[in-house]
Every structure is written in structure tokens, then in C-alpha cells.
LOLUMDO-706072 format. One record per residue (C-alpha): residue number from 1; x, y, z. Coordinates in steps of 0.2 Angstrom, whole numbers, padded with zeros to 4 digits. Example, Ala and Ser with C-alpha at 12.3 -4.5 7.8 and 13.67 -1.06 7.14 Angstrom:
+-----+-------+-------+-------+
! seq !     x !     y !     z !
+-----+-------+-------+-------+
!   1 !  0062 ! -0022 !  0039 !
!   2 !  0068 ! -0005 !  0036 !
+-----+-------+-------+-------+
This chain:
+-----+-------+-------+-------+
! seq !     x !     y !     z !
+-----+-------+-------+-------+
!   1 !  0150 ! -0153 ! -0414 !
!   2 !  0144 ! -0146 ! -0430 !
!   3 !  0137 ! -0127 ! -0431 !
!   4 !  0119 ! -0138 ! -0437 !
!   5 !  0121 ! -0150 ! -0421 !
!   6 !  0124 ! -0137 ! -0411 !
!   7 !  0108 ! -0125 ! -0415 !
!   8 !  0098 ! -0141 ! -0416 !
!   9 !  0104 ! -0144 ! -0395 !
!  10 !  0102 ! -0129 ! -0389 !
!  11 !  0088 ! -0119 ! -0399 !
!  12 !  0078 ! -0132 ! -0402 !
!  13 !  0074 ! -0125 ! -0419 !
!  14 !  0077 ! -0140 ! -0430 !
!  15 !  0073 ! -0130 ! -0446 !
!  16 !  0085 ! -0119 ! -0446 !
!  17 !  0101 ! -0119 ! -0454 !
!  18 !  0117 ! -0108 ! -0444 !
!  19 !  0125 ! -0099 ! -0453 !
!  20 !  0136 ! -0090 ! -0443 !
!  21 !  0136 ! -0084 ! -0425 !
!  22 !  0140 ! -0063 ! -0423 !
!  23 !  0149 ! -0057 ! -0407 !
!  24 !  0139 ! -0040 ! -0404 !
!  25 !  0144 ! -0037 ! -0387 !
!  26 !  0151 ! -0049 ! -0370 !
!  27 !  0132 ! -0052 ! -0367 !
!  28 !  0125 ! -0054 ! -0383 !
!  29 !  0125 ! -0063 ! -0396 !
!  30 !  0116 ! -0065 ! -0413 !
!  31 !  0113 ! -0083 ! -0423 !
!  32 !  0111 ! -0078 ! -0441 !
!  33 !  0101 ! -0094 ! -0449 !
!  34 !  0089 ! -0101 ! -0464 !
!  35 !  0076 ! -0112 ! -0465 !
!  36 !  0084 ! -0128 ! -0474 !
!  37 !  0068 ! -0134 ! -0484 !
!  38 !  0065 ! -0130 ! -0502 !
!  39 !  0047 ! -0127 ! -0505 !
!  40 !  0034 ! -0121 ! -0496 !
!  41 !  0014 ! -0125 ! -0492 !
!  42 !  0002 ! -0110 ! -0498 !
!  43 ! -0008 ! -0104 ! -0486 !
!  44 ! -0023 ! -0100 ! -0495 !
!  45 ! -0023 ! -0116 ! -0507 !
!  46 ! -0016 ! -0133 ! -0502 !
!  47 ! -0002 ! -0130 ! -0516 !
!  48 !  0018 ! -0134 ! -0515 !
!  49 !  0028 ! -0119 ! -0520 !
!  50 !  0045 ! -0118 ! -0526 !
!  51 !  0047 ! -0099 ! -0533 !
!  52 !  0055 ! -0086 ! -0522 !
!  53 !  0048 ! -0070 ! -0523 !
!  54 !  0059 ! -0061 ! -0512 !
!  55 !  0069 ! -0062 ! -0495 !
!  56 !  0065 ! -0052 ! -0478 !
!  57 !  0076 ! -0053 ! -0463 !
!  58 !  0068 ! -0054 ! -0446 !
!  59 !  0075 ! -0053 ! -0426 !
!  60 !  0068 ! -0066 ! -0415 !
!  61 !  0070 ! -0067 ! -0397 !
!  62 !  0076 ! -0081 ! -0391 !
!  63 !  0079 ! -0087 ! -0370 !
!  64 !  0098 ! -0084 ! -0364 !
!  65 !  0113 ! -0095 ! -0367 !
!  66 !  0124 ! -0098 ! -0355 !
!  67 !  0118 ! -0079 ! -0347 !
!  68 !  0120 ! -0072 ! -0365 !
!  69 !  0105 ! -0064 ! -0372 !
!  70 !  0100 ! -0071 ! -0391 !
!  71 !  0094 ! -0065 ! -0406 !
!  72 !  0091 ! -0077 ! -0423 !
!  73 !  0093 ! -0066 ! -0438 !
!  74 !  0084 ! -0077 ! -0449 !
!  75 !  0082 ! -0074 ! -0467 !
!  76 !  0068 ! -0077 ! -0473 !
!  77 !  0058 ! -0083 ! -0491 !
!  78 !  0043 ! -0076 ! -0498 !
!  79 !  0036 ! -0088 ! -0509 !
!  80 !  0025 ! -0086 ! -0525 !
!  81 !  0010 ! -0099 ! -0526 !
!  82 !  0009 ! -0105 ! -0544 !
!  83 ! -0009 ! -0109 ! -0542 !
!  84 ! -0018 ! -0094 ! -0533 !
!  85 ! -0002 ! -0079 ! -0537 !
!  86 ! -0002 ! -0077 ! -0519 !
!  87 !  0015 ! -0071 ! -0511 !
!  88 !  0019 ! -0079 ! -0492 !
!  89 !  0033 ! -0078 ! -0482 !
!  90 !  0039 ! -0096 ! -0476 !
!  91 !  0036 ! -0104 ! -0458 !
!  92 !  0047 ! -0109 ! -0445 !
!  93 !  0041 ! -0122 ! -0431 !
!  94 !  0044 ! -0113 ! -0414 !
!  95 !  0041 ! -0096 ! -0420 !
!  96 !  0021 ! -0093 ! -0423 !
!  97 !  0018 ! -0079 ! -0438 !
!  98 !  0021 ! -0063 ! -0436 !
!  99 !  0029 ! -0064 ! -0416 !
! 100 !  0048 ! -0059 ! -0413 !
! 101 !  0050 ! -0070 ! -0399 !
! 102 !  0053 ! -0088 ! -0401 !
! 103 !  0039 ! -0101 ! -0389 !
! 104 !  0054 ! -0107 ! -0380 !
! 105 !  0056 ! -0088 ! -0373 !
! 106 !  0036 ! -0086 ! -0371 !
! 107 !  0036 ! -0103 ! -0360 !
! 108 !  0053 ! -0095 ! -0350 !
! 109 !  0041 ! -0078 ! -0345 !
! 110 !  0028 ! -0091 ! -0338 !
! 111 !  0041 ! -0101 ! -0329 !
! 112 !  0048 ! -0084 ! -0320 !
! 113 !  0029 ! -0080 ! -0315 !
! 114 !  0027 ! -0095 ! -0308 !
! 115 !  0042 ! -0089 ! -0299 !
! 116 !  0041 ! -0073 ! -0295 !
! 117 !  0022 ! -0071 ! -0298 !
! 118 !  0023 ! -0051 ! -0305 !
! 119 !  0025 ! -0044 ! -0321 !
! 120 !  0035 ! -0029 ! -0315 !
! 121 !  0050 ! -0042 ! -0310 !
! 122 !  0048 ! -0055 ! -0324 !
! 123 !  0049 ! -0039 ! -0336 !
! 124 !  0065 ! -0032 ! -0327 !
! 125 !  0074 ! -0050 ! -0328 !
! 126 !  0071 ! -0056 ! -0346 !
! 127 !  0074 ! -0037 ! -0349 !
! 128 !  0058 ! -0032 ! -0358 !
! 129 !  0041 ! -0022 ! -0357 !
! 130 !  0029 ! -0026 ! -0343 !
! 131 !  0016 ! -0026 ! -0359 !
! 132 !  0024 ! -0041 ! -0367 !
! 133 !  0025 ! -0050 ! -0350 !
! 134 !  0007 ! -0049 ! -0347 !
! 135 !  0003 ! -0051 ! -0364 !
! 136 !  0013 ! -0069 ! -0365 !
! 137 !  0007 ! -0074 ! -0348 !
! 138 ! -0012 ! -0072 ! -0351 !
! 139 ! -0008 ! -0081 ! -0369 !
! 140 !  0000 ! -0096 ! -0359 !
! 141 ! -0011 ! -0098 ! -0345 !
! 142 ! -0027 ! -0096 ! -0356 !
! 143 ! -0020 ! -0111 ! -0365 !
! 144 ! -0014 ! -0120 ! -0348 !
! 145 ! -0032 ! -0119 ! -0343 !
! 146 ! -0040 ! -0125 ! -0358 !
! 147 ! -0031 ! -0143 ! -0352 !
! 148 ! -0045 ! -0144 ! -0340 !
! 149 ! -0059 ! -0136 ! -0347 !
! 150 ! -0071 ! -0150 ! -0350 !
! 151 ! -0068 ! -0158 ! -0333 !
! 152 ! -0085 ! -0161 ! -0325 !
! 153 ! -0089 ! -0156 ! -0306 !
! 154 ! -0085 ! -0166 ! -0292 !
! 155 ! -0099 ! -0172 ! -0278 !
! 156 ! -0096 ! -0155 ! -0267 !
! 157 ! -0095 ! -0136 ! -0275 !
! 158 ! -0090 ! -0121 ! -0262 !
! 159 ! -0097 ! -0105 ! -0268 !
! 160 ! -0092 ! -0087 ! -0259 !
! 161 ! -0087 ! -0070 ! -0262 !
! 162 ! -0074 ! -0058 ! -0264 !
! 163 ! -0069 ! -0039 ! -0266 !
! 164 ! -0061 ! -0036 ! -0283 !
! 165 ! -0061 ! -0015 ! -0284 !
! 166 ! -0067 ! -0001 ! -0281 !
! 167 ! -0077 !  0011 ! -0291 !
! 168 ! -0067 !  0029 ! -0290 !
! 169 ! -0082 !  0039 ! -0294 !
! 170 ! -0096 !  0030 ! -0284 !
! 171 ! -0083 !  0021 ! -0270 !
! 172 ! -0094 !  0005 ! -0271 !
! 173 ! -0084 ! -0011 ! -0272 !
! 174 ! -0086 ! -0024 ! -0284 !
! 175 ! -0086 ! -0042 ! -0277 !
! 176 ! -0081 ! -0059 ! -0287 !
! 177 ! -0092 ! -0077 ! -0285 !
! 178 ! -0080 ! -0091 ! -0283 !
! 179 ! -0085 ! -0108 ! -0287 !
! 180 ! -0075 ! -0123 ! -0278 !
! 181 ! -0071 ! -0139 ! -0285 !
! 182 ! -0071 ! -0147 ! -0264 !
! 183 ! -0065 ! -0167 ! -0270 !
! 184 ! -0053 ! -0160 ! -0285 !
! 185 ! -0046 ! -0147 ! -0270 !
! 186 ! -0046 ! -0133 ! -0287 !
! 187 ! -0053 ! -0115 ! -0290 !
! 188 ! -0065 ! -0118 ! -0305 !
! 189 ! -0071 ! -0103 ! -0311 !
! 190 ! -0074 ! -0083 ! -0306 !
! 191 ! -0089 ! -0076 ! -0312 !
! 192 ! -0090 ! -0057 ! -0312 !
! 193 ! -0102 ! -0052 ! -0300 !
! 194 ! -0118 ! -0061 ! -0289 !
! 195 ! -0129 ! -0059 ! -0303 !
! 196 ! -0139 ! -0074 ! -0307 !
! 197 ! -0135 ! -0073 ! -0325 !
! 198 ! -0118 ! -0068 ! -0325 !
! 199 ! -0115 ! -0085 ! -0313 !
! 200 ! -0124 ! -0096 ! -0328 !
! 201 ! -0115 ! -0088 ! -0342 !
! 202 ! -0098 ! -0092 ! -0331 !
! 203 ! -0099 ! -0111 ! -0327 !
! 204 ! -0112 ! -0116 ! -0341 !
! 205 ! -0095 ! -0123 ! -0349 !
! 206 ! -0091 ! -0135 ! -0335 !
! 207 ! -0099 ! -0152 ! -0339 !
! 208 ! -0109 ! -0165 ! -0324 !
! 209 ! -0119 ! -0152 ! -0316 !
! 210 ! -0129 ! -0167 ! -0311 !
! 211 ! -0115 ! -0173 ! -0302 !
! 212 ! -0115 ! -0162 ! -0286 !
! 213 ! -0123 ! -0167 ! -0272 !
! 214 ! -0119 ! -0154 ! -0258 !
! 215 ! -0117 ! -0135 ! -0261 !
! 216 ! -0109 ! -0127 ! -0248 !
! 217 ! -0112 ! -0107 ! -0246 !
! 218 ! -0116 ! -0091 ! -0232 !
! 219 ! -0134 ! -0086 ! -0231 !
! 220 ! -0135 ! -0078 ! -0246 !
! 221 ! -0152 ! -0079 ! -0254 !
! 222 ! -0146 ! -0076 ! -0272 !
! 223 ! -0133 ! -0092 ! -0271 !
! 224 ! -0146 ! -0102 ! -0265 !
! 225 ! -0160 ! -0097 ! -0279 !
! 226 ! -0146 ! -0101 ! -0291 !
! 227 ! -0140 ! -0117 ! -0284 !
! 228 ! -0157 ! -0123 ! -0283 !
! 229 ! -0160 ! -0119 ! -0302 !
! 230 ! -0144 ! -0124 ! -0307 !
! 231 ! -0137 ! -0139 ! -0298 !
! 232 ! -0155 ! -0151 ! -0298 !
! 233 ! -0146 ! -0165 ! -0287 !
! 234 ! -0139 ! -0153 ! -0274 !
! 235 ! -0143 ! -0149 ! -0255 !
! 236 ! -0138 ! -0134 ! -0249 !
! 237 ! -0124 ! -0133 ! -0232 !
! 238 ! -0122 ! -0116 ! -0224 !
! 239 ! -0105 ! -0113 ! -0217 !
! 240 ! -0102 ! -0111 ! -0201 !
! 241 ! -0091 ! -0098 ! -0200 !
! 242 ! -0104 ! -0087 ! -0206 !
! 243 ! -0118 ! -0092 ! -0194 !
! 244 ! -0106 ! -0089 ! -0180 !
! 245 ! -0101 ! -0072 ! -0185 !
! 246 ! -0120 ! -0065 ! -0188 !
! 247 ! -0120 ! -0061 ! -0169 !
! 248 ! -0103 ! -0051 ! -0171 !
! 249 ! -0113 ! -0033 ! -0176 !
! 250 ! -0124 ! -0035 ! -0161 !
! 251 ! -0108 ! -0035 ! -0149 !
! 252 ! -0101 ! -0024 ! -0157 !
! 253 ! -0113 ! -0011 ! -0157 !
! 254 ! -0118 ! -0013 ! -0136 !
! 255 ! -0098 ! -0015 ! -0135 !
! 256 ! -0097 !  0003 ! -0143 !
! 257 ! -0111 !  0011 ! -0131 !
! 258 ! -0100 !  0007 ! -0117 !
! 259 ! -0082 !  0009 ! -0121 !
! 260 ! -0086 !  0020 ! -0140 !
! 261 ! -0077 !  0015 ! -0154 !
! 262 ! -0058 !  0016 ! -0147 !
! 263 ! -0051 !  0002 ! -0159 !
! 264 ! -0037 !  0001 ! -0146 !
! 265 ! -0047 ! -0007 ! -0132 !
! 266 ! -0042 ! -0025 ! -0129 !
! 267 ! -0061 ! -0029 ! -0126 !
! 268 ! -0062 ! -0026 ! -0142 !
! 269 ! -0057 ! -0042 ! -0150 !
! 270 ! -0060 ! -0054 ! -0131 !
! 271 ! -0077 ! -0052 ! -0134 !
! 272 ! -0076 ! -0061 ! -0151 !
! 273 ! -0063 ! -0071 ! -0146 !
! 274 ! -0069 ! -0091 ! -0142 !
! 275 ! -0071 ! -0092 ! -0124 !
! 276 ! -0061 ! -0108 ! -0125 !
! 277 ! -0045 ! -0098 ! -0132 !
! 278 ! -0041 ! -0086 ! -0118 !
! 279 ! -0033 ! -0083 ! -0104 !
! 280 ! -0040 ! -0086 ! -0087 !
! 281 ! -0033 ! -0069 ! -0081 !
! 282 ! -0044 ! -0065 ! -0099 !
! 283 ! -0058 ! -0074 ! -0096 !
! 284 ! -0061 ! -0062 ! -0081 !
! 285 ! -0058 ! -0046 ! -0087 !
! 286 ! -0071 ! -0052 ! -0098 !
! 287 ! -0083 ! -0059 ! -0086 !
! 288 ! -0080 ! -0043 ! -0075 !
! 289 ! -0087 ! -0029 ! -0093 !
! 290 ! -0103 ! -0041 ! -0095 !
! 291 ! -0107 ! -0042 ! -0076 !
! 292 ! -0105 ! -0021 ! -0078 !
! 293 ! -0117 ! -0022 ! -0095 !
! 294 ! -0133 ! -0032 ! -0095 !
! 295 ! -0136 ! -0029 ! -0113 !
! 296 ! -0117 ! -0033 ! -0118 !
! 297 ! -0118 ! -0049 ! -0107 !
! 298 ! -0135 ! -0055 ! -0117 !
! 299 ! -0127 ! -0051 ! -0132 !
! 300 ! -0111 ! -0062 ! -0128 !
! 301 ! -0121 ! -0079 ! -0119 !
! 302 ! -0129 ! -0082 ! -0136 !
! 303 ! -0110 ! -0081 ! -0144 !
! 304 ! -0106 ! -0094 ! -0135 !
! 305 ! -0119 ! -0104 ! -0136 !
! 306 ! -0119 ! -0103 ! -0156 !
! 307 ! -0101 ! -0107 ! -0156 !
! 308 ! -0104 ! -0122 ! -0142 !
! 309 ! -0116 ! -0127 ! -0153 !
! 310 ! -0103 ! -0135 ! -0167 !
! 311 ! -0095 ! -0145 ! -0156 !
! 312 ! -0110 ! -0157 ! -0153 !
! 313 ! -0108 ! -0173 ! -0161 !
! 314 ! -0126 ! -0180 ! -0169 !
! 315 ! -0138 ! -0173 ! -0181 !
! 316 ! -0153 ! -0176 ! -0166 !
! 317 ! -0142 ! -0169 ! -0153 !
! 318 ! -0138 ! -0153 ! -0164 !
! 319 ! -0155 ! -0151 ! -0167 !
! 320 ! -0163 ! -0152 ! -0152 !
! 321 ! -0150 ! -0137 ! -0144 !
! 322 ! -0153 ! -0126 ! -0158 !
! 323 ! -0172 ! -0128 ! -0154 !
! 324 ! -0168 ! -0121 ! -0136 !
! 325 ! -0157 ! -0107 ! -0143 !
! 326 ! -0169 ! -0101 ! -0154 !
! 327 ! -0184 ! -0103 ! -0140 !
! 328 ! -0172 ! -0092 ! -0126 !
! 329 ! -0171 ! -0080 ! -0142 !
! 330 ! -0187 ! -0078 ! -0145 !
! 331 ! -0190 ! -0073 ! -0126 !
! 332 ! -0177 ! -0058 ! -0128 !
! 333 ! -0179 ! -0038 ! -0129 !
! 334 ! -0167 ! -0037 ! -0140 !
! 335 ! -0171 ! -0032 ! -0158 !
! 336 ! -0153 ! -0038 ! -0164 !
! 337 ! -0155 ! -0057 ! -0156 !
! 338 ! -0175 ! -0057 ! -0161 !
! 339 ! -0168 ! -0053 ! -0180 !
! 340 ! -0156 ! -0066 ! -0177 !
! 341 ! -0167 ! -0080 ! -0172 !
! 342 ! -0178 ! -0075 ! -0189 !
! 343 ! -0163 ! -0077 ! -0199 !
! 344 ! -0158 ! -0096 ! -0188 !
! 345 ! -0176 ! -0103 ! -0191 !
! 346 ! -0178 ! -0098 ! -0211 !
! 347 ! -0160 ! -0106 ! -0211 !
! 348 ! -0165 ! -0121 ! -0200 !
! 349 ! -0161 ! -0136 ! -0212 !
! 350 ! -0145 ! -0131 ! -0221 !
! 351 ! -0138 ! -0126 ! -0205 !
! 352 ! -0140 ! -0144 ! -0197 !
! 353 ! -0136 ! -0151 ! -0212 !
! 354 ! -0121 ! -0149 ! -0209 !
! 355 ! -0120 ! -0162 ! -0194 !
! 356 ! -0123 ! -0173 ! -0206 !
! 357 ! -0109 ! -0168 ! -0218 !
! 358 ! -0094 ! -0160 ! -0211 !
! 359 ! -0094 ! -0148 ! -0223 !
! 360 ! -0085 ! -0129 ! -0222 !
! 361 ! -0081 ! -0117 ! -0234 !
! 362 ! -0065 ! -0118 ! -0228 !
! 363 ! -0056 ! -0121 ! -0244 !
! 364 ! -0062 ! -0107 ! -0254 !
! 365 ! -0058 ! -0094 ! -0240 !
! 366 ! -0040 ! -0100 ! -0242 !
! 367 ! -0041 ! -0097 ! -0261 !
! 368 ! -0050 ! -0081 ! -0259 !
! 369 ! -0036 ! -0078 ! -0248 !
! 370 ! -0025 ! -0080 ! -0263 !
! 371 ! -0034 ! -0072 ! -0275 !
! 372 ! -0032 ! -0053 ! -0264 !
! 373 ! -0012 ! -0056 ! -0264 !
! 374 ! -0013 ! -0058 ! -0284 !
! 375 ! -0021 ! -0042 ! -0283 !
! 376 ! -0009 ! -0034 ! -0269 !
! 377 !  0006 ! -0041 ! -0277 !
! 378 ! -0001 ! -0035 ! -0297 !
! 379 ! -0004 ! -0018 ! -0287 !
! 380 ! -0023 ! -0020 ! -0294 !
! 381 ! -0029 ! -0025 ! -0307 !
! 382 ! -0045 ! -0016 ! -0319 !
! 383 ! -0046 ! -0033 ! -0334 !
! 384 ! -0057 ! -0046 ! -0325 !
! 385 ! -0051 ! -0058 ! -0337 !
! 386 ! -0033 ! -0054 ! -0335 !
! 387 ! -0038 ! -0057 ! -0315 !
! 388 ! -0047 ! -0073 ! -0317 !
! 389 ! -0035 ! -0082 ! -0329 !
! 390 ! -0021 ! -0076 ! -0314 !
! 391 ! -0033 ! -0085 ! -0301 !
! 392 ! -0039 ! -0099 ! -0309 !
! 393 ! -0020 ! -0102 ! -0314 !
! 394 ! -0014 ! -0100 ! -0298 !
! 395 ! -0027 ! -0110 ! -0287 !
! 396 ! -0028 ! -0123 ! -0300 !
+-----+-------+-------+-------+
């Protein structure tokens, strides 16, 4: 195989001429070329050129071969235009203008992320500074996402929230509005707060809003304000989940005026724990605190009967129950489960609604799930954009 042959296989640099190939140590070696064409296309005007100027050397880096870190020498030409007197230096396909690293060795750093998935250990195999790792990654997956940026929205959007970071000075948390592709089974886009028009300015890219039909969120009057104004053809579905833990403060505050708050105590966590899912020697030790506490007890009936109250099969069915839970709450002393039924009756429709659909949020909790180990792996992260093009890679 000729030395031409040979850099054309493995480098996939098919400009480039070898010239020769320097030994500068057992791991390293260095592929002195030159470009094989003889003119060159201004940049400024549309004009062939044939006058050299001058030559400049430059070091690319390139990926390992056969465990042997690369470096092209490359010397280069600097043309003279004959039309506008410009000077340019000449291009070379797989090396973009002024970068000393070869796209194969850009694509490599993506492919140990995807691995790997920190910068820390991407930067300590390819043997280079975390800043170029993350300055490559957020390059490749800006361009990775761009493949799917005009793909309009399903029939079903998930919307929920997460916490991104703290503010060291005023120790509020900033949170993070997801937005969930349910039929495409994707992470869509971040916005950076619950701000109506941070939300806007964050999907307005995203084409067939008129396409979504069902909007599944928690009971969150500012999603539903935007979803109403944003998504015309969509009918809101709260989730579940959320509706069965409002009740959880309530238990745990009659919980803490009988035992205190001893995180240790295994009532702790049985009170909140479906019924269905313990033990029977559980179930009593249960039974036997409530019988003690009439306000715990109270409290944890209409826990279960919320939770029981999924299982139903039938829209009619469903709503007829919630009717009577609502109606026993209403009879209640209790400021939490009077609040609560307030909070079930302005919520009435969405929440049956989902007897009709089936639908949970379910999906995005897994991805939010996935978006708080980017950030404990990254060790946190302060760039939004650097942390959405992360998620949205990574949950795509």
C-alpha cells in the first residue's frame, strides 16, 4: 500500500498528500502532509487562484492509531487573489478554518460522552482540557439536534418541572418546564423557568401546535393559563400522582404532633405507603396509631380513598365517587381536607378526564429523573444552554 493509500484509509483526509511519517516517541507519531491541489477559491470573490504568497505550517489533532496519538504537520499555502489582492490560506476538507483538531477527533469526544457521559473522563482519555471537551460536545450536540428541529408535536404533550440550582446568595432554587413529546416518547425542549413568556419564546420553534389534543400537567395554574393560550386544540389531563400526593402535608403535619419530627420512625413513610403494599403485621401497626389519633386517622381515610379512587374503571363510575369524597369533605373540621376539597372541585374536569384517557405524566418524571443525574454526574452545571443541549441530547 502506497503512503497516499495509506493516509486516504486511515485518516480519511483525501486532500492531503504524505510526505513522510516522524517517530517522536513509542506513542506518538507525526504525518507530515500537503494539500495536492493547485489552486485555490478566494474567499472574498468567486476567483481561482494560482499565486503562492507564502507557507505556514500548522498541528492538527487527529484520533489515535492503533493506540498512537496523531498529529498532521500540514504545510500549508497562502494564496494571493489576482482579482481582489487578497492573501488566504488554502482549506482542507475535515479540518474547519482555524481549529487544530481534525472533525474525525471532534466526533470521537462525542462518541466517549455518549459513553462515559462526563467531560472530566472524556478529557482524561483523549488526553486534553475539559474546556475543549465541552466546547466540542455542546458544538456536536447543537448540530445533532438541529436534525430534529422542525418536527411538529405529537397528539399528547407532558409538561412538568424540575430543580436546576440554587441561588448562593438568596438560597432560592431555580426550577426547569419540560415539555414531552408522549407519542414520539422524546424530551422536546427545556424552557428556563415557569414564566409564561419564557415557555413561548422556548417551543415557538416547534411546528403543529394545532396538532396536540391532550396536555397532561400537575395543578399548576400557570401551565394551564399557557396551555390554554398556546395549544387552541388541547384539553388539559391532571396527573395523578399529583392529586394523590396533595393529602401527604396534611399527614404529615397530625403525624408530627404525635410522634415530632423523628425522620427515623417507621410510621413515617407506612402512613404514605398504599394500603394495598404492606404487610399485614404493617397494616396493624397502622391501624393501631390511627385508632390512638382521631385527627391522623381522618387525615389517612381520605388517603385512601383518593388512591382507591384510580382504580375504578368508567368515567361515570369515577365520577360519581369523587362526588361523595368531596361531599364527606365538605362535612370535615379540618382546615387541611376543607382546603383540599376546594382544590378537587376547581380541578373537577381535568382530573376525570383522565378516566377517559389514561394518561400520566409518567414519562417526563422518568426524564426529569434523567436530567438531575446529568447535573450530579457534571457536578452542576451554571450555563442553561450548556444543560439543555445535554438533556435534550440525552432524552432524545
Amino acid at each position: 500500500m502506497t503512503p497516499e493509500n495509506y493516509l486516504l484509509k486511515k485518516l480519511m483526509l483525501p486532500d492531503l498528500k504524505l510526505l513522510k511519517v516522524e517517530k517522536i516517541s513509542n506513542k506518538t507519531l507525526h504525518y507530515h502532509c500537503v494539500k495536492k491541489t493547485k489552486w485555490e477559491v478566494c474567499r472574498k470573490c468567486p476567483t481561482k487562484s494560482y499565486t503562492v504568497h507564502d507557507h505556514r505550517t500548522v498541528s492538527i489533532r487527529d484520533t489515535k492509531l492503533q493506540y498512537k496519538n496523531v498529529r498532521l504537520i500540514i504545510k500549508k499555502r497562502r494564496f494571493r487573489c489576482p482579482k481582489c489582492k487578497s492573501v488566504f490560506t488554502e482549506s482542507v476538507n475535515g479540518i474547519r478554518p482555524r481549529h487544530r483538531t481534525s472533525e474525525k477527533y471532534r466526533n470521537k469526544l462525542l462518541f466517549d460522552y455518549k459513553n462515559f457521559h462526563t467531560t472530566k473522563s472524556v478529557a482524561s482519555i483523549a488526553r486534553c482540557s475539559d474546556t475543549l471537551v465541552s466546547k466540542v460536545i455542546n458544538e456536536r450536540l447543537e448540530l445533532e439536534l438541529r436534525k430534529s428541529r422542525n418536527t411538529p408535536w405529537g397528539k399528547t404533550v407532558l409538561i412538568d418541572e424540575h430543580a436546576f440550582k440554587k441561588d448562593p446568595i438568596t438560597g432560592r432554587k431555580s426550577f426547569v418546564t419540560s415539555f414531552v413529546d408522549n407519542n414520539r416518547k422524546c424530551l422536546r425542549e427545556l424552557a428556563p423557568s415557569r414564566f409564561h413568556d419564557e415557555m413561548f419564546r422556548s417551543i415557538q420553534h416547534i411546528p403543529g401546535r394545532e396538532n396536540v389534543t391532550h396536555a397532561v400537567i400537575d395543578m399548576t395554574g400557570t401551565y394551564k393559563n399557557f396551555i390554554e393560550s398556546y395549544f387552541p386544540n388541547a384539553r388539559i389531563v391532571v396527573d395523578k400522582f399529583h392529586v394523590i400526593r396533595l393529602i401527604h402535608p396534611a399527614i404529615r403535619k397530625y403525624r408530627k404532633e404525635v410522634t415530632g419530627d423523628r425522620r427515623s420512625n417507621p410510621i413515617r413513610n407506612l402512613l404514605l405507603t398504599n394500603r394495598k403494599r404492606l404487610q399485614p403485621y404493617q397494616k396493624r401497626a397502622v391501624t393501631r396509631f390511627c385508632s390512638e389519633n382521631p385527627n391522623v386517622n381522618e387525615v389517612y381515610r381520605f388517603k385512601e380513598r383518593i388512591t382507591n379512587f384510580y382504580n375504578i374503571k368508567g368515567f361515570n363510575q369515577a365520577s360519581r365517587v369523587l362526588t361523595k369524597i368531596t361531599d364527606d369533605m365538605a362535612r370535615s373540621k379540618l382546615k387541611e381536607i376543607r382546603t383540599l376539597r376546594k382544590t378537587l372541585m376547581k380541578w373537577r374536569k381535568e382530573i376525570l378526564r383522565y378516566f377517559k384517557t389514561g394518561l400520566t405524566n409518567a414519562r417526563v418524571e422518568g426524564f426529569n429523573r434523567k436530567c438531575k443525574l446529568i447535573q450530579r454526574t457534571s457536578y452542576g452545571l451554571r450555563s442553561f444552554e450548556n444543560y439543555r443541549l445535554r438533556a435534550l441530547y440525552s432524552c432524545s
